[in-house]
N, C-alpha and C positions, 0 to 999 in steps of 0.2 A: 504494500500500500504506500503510494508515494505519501508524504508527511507534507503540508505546505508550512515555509517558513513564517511565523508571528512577526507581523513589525517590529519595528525597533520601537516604536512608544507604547504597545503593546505589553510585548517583554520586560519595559522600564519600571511599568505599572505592576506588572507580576510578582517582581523584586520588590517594589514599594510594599504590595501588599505582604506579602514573604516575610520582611523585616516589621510587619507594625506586627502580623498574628505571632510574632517566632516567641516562647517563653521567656520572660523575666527569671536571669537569671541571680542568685541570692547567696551571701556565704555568713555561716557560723561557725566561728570555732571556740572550740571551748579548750581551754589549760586546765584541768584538775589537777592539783598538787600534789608531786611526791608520793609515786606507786609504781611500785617497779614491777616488772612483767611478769614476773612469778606467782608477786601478790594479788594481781588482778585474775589469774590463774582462777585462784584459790578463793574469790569472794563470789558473794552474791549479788550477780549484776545484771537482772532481768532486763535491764532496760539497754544496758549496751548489749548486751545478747539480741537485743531485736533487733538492734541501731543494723550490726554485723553480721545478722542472719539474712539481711536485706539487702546491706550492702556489702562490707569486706572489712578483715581485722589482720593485724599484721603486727610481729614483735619490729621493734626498732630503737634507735638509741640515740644518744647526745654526746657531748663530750669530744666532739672533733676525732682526730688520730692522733692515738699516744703516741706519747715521746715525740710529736714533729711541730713543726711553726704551727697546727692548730689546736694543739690541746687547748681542751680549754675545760675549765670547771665545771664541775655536777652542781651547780646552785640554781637556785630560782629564779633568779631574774635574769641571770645570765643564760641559760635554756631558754626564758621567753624571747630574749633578744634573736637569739637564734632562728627562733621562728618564725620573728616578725621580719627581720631583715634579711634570712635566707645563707646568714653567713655566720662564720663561726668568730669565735673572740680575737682573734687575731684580725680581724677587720673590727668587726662594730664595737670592739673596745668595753664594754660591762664585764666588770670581772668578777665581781662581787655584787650583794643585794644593796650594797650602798649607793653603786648606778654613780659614781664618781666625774664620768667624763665619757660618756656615748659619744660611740662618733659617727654623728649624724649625715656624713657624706654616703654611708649605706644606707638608701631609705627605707621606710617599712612599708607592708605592704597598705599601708593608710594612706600613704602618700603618696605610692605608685596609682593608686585608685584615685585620690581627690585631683590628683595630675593632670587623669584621662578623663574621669566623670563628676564636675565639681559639682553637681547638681542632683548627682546621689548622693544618699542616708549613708554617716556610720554611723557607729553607736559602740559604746562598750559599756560592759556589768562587771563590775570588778570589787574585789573584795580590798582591794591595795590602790590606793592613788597612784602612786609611782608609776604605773603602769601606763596612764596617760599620761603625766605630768611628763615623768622625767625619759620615759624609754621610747612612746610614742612623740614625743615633745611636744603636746599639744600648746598653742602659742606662743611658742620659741620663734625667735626669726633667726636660729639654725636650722630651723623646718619650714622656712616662709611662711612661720604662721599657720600651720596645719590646724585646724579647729572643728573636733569631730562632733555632731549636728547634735547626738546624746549622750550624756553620760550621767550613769548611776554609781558611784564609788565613793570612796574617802571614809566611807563611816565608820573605820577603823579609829579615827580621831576624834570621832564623838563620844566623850566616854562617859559624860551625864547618859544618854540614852543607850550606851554598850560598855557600861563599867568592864573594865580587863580584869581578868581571872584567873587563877592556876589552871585550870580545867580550860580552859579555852572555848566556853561556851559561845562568850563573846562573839568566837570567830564563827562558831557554828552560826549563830541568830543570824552575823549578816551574811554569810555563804547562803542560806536559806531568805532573807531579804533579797540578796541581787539574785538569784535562780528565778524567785519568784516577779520580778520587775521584769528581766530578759524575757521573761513564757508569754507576761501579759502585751509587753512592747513588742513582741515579733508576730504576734496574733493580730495585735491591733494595726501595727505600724508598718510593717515588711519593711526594716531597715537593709538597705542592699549591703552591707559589709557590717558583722559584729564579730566582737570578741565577749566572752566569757570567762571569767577567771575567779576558781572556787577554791579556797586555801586549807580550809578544817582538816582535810585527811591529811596535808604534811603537819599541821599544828600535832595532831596527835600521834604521827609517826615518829618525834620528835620526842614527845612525853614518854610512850609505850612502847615504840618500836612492834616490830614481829608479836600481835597480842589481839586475842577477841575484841579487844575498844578501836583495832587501826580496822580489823574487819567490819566493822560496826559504822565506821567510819566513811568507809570504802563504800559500805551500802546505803546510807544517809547520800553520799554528793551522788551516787548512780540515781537514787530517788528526783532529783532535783535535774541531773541531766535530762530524764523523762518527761517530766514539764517541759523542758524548752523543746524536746524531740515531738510535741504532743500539739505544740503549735506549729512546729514545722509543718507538719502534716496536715492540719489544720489550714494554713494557708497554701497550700500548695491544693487541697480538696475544692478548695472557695476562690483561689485568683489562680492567674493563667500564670505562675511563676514555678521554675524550676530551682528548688534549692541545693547547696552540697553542706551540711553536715561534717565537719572535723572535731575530734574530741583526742586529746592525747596528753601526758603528762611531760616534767622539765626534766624530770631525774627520777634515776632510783634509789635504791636506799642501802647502806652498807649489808656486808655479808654476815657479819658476826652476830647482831640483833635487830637490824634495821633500823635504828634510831636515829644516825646521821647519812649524810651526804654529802659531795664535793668532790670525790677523786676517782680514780677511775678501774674500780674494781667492775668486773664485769656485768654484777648486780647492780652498781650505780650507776652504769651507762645503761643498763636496759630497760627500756620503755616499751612505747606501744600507740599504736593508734590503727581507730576507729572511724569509720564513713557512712555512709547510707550510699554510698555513691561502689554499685554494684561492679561497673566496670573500669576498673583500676588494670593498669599496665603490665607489663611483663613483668620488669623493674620491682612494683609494687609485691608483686605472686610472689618470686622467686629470690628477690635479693632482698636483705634487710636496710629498711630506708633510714634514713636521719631526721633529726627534725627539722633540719635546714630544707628537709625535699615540700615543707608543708606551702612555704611561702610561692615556692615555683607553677605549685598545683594549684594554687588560687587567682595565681596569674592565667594560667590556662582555661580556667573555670569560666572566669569573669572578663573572658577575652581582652586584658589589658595588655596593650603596647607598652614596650619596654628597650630602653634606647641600650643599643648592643656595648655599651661599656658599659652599663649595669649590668647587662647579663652576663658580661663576661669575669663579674666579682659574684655572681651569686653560686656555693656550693654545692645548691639541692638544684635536682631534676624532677620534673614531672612524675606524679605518681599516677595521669591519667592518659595522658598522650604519648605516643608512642617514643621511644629513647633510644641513640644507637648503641651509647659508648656511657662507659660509669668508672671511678676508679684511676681518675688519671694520675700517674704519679712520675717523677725524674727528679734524674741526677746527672754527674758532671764524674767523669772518671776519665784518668788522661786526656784530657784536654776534649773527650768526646762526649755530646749531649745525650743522654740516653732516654727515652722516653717511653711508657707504656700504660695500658690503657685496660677494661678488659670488654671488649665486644658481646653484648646481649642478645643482638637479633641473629647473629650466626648468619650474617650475609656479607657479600664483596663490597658491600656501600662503600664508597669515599670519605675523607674529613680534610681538612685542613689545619697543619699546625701553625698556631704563631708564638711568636714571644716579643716578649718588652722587657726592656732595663729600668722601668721605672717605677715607681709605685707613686704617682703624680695624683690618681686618685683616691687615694686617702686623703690629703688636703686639700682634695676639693676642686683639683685639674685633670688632664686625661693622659692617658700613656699612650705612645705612638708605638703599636704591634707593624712587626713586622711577617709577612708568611716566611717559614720553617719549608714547608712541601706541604705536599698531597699526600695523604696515606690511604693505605688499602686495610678498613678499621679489623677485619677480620686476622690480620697479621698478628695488630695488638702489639705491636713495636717496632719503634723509628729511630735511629740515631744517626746522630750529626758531626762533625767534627767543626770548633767553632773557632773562629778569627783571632788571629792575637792581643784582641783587646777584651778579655776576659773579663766581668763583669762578678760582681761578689752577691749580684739579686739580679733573679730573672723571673717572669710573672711567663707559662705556656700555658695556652688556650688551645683546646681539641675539639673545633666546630664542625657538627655535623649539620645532616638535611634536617635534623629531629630535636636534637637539643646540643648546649655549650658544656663542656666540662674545662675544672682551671687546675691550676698546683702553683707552687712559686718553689724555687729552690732560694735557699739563702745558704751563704758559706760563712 
């Protein structure tokens, strides 16, 4: 049957149409504090059981790579940064919960969003100010004044109204205040970008450690994730929007009795996260992700544009869209650049190596890459023999058709 071709204003109108019915797309993520993968094992979590019987559940970790220019600490605020900005502490600079001196030339993903859609909703429910104040900088003009449209937090500092306690009730009351503000606001409101951040289970892993009250714990913030899970679904029933659901913690908890955090014993790097979002990547199935991969996924999600020297400092890949290459890592031996990578799709695809001498973006300028070669990603190793002006820091970037991977050597 011959097909007759549609006009061109025809066609235009198609697309118009196309883009006004296509779903609103929507992102939540949630931080619950300090639960390491073993522990979340072991509790009772009906609601993230549905969240994952829906969508997908995966061990994964924090903590950058021991012993190299990324380690970085098992703490709380330094894991959030991570998440938000997509990079490890050797970039975004938080190294501690005192949040000293962010370095806001990584942006977060609040600011890669109000960048591209100033005319969408955030919003954040936070049990910890910091979180906006100082890590997302809300009205800092190191963030050009980034000013997110809601926020429910601080009530940590109210202490007529949440007297502080040994027991850390306190923390309980407002963990269960901002759960419950986040359920009614995303039902009512459909803010297109929120965060969630519920603290009570590390307060009490903290006190208790490895004990029936961290379980108890564990099941109290899962109760509380299912409210906001309960609006999800709710407005997703009732409006034409499609949301993705992230729920994951910053750290896990030492081996000896789970009480502390901060170093990099295998339990306190291992974490975990949770989706509704059923089709997740190879990447996602088969390898263990970081929490730097959350920010990359949210870019994908939310279709934002991102200017390729940011992506080429961000550490996480996609956890939805397809990925060629993971893993990139080099060195300098005899005077020759060695490079390696490890290949996921098990295909002849191509990539592109570059390198730069500079690290111009951290203070806020840009490094001039130069191309390396071409590789053939399935080899999974490239070396170089390199010029006699040897360099004592080099930034290599392993661009494929599908996503960027980076490494920096420092000598």
């Amino acid at each position: 049957m011959k097909i007759k071709q549609l006009p061109l204003s025809v066609l235009t109108f198609l697309v118009l149409i196309n883009t006004v019915l296509a779903q609103e797309k929507k992102v939540v993520f949630i931080i619950v504090d300090g639960i390491a993968f073993n522990m979340l094992q072991k509790a009772n979590t009906p609601n993230l059981d549905n969240i994952s019987n829906q969508g997908s559940f995966t061990e994964a970790y924090v903590g950058g790579l021991v012993g190299t220019y990324s380690e970085t600490p098992t703490i709380s605020a330094v894991g959030y940064n991570s998440l938000l900005t997509g990079t490890w502490v050797n970039k975004h600079n938080v190294y501690g919960n005192g949040i000293k001196n962010p370095n806001y030339n990584y942006p977060t993903i609040f600011r890669l969003f109000e960048n591209q859609f100033p005319d969408k909703q955030t919003a954040i429910f936070s049990t910890w100010l910091d979180n906006r104040t100082k890590l997302i900088g809300d009205s800092l003009p190191q963030t050009n004044y980034i000013k997110l449209d809601y926020a429910y937090d601080g009530f940590e500092l109210d202490t007529i109204a949440y007297p502080h306690d040994d027991a850390r009730k306190y923390i309980k009351d407002i963990d269960k205040k901002v759960a419950h503000e986040a359920a009614r606001y995303i039902k009512e409101k459909g803010p297109d970008l929120s965060w969630v951040y519920l603290e009570f289970s590390d307060d009490i892993g903290h006190k208790y450690g490895d004990s029936p009250q961290l379980y108890n714990a564990i099941e109290f913030e899962d109760k509380l994730i299912g409210s906001i899970w309960n609006s999800i679904k709710e407005r997703e029933a009732s409006h034409d929007e499609e949301w993705m659901l992230l729920v994951t913690t910053d750290h896990g908890r030492t081996v000896k009795d789970g009480k502390h955090h901060g170093g990099q014993t295998d339990r306190e790097r291992s974490t975990w996260i949770v989706t509704n979002i059923k089709n997740t990547n190879q990447y996602f199935n088969n390898e263990t992700p970081g929490i730097v991969d959350i920010l990359p996924t949210m870019i994908d999600f939310l279709d934002i544009n991102v200017d390729k020297d940011i992506q080429y400092e961000i550490d996480g890949v996609s956890l939805i869209n397809p990925v060629n290459a993971i893993n990139l890592k080099a060195n300098i031996h005899d005077g020759k650049l060695e490079v390696s990578w490890k290949n996921i799709n098990q295909n002849n695809s191509e990539g592109k190596l570059y390198i730069a001498e500079t690290n111009n973006f951290n203070t806020g300028g840009k490094d001039q890459y130069r191309l390396l070669g071409t590789v053939n990603l399935s080899k999974e190793h490239y070396t170089k023999k390199l010029g006699k002006n040897d360099s004592k820091f080099y930034k290599i970037v392993l661009e494929t058709n599908n996503n960027s991977i980076n490494t920096w050597i420092i000598k």
